[in-house]
C-alpha positions, 0 to 999 in steps of 0.5 A: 520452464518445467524443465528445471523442476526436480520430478516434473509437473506442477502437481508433484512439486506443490502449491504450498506457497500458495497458501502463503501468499493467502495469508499475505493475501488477506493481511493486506486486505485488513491493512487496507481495510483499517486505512480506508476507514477515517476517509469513509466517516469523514462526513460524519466527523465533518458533523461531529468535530467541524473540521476543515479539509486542511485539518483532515490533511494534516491528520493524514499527513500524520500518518504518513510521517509514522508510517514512514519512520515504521517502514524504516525500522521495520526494514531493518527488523523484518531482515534480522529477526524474520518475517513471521516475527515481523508481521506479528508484532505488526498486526498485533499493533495496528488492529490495538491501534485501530481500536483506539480511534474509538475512545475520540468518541468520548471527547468532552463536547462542552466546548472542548477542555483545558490543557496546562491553563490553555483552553482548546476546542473541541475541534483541536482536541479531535484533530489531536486525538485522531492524528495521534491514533493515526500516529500508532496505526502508522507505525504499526502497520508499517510491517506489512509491506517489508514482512509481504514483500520478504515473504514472496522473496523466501517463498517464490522464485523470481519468474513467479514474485510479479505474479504473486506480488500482484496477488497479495497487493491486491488485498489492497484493493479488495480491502478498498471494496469490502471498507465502502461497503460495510464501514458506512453500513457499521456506521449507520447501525452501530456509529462510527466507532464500531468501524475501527473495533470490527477491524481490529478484531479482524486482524486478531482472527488473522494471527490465529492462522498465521501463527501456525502457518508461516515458517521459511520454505526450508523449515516448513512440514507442508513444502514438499521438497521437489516445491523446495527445490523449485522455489531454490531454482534461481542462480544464488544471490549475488554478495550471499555472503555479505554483511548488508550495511543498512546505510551502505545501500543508499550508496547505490544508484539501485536504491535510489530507482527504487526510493524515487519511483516510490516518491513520485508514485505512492502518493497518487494511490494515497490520494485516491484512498482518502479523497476519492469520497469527498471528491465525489462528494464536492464535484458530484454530489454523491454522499457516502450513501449515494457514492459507495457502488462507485467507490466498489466498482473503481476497486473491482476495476482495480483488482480484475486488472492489476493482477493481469499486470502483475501476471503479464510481465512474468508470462513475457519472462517466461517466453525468453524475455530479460527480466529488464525488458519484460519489467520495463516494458511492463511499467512503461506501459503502465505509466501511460494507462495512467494518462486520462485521469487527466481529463477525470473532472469533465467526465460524467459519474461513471465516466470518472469511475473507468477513468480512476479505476483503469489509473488505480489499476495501473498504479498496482500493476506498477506497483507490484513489478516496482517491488518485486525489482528490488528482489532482482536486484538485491540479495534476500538478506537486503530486500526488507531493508530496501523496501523499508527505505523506499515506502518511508520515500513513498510516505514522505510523498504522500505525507506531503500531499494530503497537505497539499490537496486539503490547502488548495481544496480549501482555497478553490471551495472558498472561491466557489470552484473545487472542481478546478483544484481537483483538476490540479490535483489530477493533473499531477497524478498524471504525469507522476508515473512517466517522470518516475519510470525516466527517474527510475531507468536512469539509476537502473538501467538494468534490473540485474543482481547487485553484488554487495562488498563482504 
């Protein structure tokens, strides 16, 4: 594949895109970091507001309703003003909005308040305060993946966007090790509010360095021009030249493979960041103190193996497979890793940690070649547009099923048995990823570049 490369070796072209797909990287991580927190202090808040777990659900579903309308709007921005833009506006919103989550700490406790004449507890006040926060922390942090998503685009050419994808989404598995470990840890020492201020100064010290770094390949001093030329190496996109039609490309059956594997699957990676303490906390007995070195091993499983996923089905390409084999081949095989979370419930602690870790896994790897078909399919300009309308699909899902989960978990602990409405609730992940690959193939059947209308 060298061959192509204008003065030879790896060496001469440089690795400057490396360095972006750092930033990308570490973006991430704080993304991940900023959403795992509510689900970490859910014991304390448990104490604190008396909430139940139906009510915790409906402050995640608020979220994911925010997150999915951002996406959208975001999509469409990041494709017109660009993604150094797009990322700013983005970080500078979540890590304000992280912060806000604090001031919940300063509620009226004497039996709540009074609104417009209406007493309201101060139970109700709380789930108001957080789910209002979470709106803004939804709509903000909506930027990340259409602005990540395009940078991989502009910066890498396409036998390396599995790879790197898989690189810089794996911030969203380191963030879930650093979060089990500090966020209790922040909460003991400082209280709970101390977790969301930490983050959100966290993502002010990234765009001191984003700033300065990100420009397009084209435009930056530190892309040596044989690196340039290497990242230009694939055929131009087909319809370069085209007006992309926001609306326009739901009329296309590769949208929909995307939308709808995003659908069925993004809501199972949701499911484990907010439920995962409280089910080993139910099933096993482990509070925040006794369960974080679980909750960070199923997270090192997870980040050790979906960057072998991602790499796998770049290395296929590059022994002469077609970008639809080796990404088809890929993620069926990776839809079939997620297969024994079925049995989660009747395995032991550590049992559950392999089993969740090797499923969490196979969701990345998945998820990383998932986005990165929307680049082999569709022309630079539209790819923040399409990823926008697929992670609104994928939080419609898992607005949804926090719903779901916090409903039937109610239901199966009042009957003396939440371990069966975690089996349910695992059943299902099971099964999501081989009915979203059938989905999947039937829209496209063939990852290849889509010629848009002038």
């Amino acid at each position: 594949m060298e061959a192509d490369v204008p003065n030879g070796s790896e060496d001469r072209r440089g690795h400057y895109r490396w360095m972006i797909c750092a930033l990308l990287f570490f973006a991430t991580t704080i993304n991940y970091i900023d959403r795992q927190i509510l689900s970490l202090i859910k014991e304390y808040l448990d104490v604190q507001f008396g909430w139940s777990k139906a009510q915790f659900g409906l402050v995640n579903s608020m979220f994911q309703g925010a997150y999915g309308i951002g996406l959208l709007w975001f999509g469409w921005y990041v494709d017109r003003r660009g993604v150094r833009a797009g990322y700013t506006l983005s970080m500078i919103g979540w890590s304000l909005a992280a912060m806000a989550h604090a001031l919940v700490n300063w509620l009226p406790v004497d039996q709540g308040m009074h609104l417009w004449g209406t007493a309201v507890s101060y139970t109700a006040l709380a789930v108001g305060a957080f789910g209002f926060c979470r709106v803004l922390l939804g709509l903000a942090e909506a930027g990340n993946f259409p602005s990540a998503i395009k940078g991989v685009t502009q910066w890498f050419p396409k036998r390396e966007r599995a790879y790197a994808t898989s690189i810089f989404n794996a911030g969203t598995n380191v963030g879930a090790i650093i979060a089990p470990a500090a966020v209790p840890l922040l909460s003991r020492q400082f209280g709970w509010p101390s977790a969301f201020i930490v983050a959100g100064l966290l993502g002010f010290i990234w765009l001191f360095f984003w700033r300065p770094m990100y420009r397009t390949p084209e435009q930056h001093p530190r892309c040596h021009p044989a690196e340039l030329a290497f990242i230009r190496s694939d055929p131009p996109d087909a319809g370069t030249n085209a007006r992309v039609r926001w609306l326009g490309l739901l009329k296309h059956p590769q949208t929909w493979s995307f939308i709808t594997a995003k659908f069925m699957t993004d809501p199972v990676w949701w499911f484990f960041l907010i439920w995962l303490p409280d089910f080993f906390k139910e099933t096993r007995h482990l509070d925040i103190k006794h369960s974080w070195k679980h909750l960070v091993t199923i997270y090192v499983i997870v980040t050790m193996l979906s960057i072998f996923g991602g790499w796998v089905t770049g290395f296929m390409n590059q022994r002469g497979w077609s970008v639809t084999r080796s990404r088809k081949t890929g993620m069926f095989i990776f839809a079939l890793c997620v297969l024994p979370i079925y049995f989660v419930t009747r395995a032991g602690d550590w049992g559950a940690v392999l089993l969740i870790g090797l499923a969490g896994a196979a969701h990345q790897a998945w998820s990383a070649n998932l986005y990165t078909t929307v680049s082999d399919m569709f022309p630079m300009k539209a790819v923040a547009s399409v990823i926008g309308m697929g992670g609104m699909a994928g939080s419609l899902g898992g607005m949804i099923f926090p719903l779901l989960t916090g409903v039937l978990l109610d239901y199966f602990k009042q009957a003396g048995g939440v371990t069966a409405g975690y089996t349910i609730l695992f059943g299902i992940c099971a099964f999501a990823y081989l009915v979203a690959f059938g989905l999947n193939h039937l829209c496209a059947p063939k990852y290849e570049p889509l010629r848009l209308e002038p």
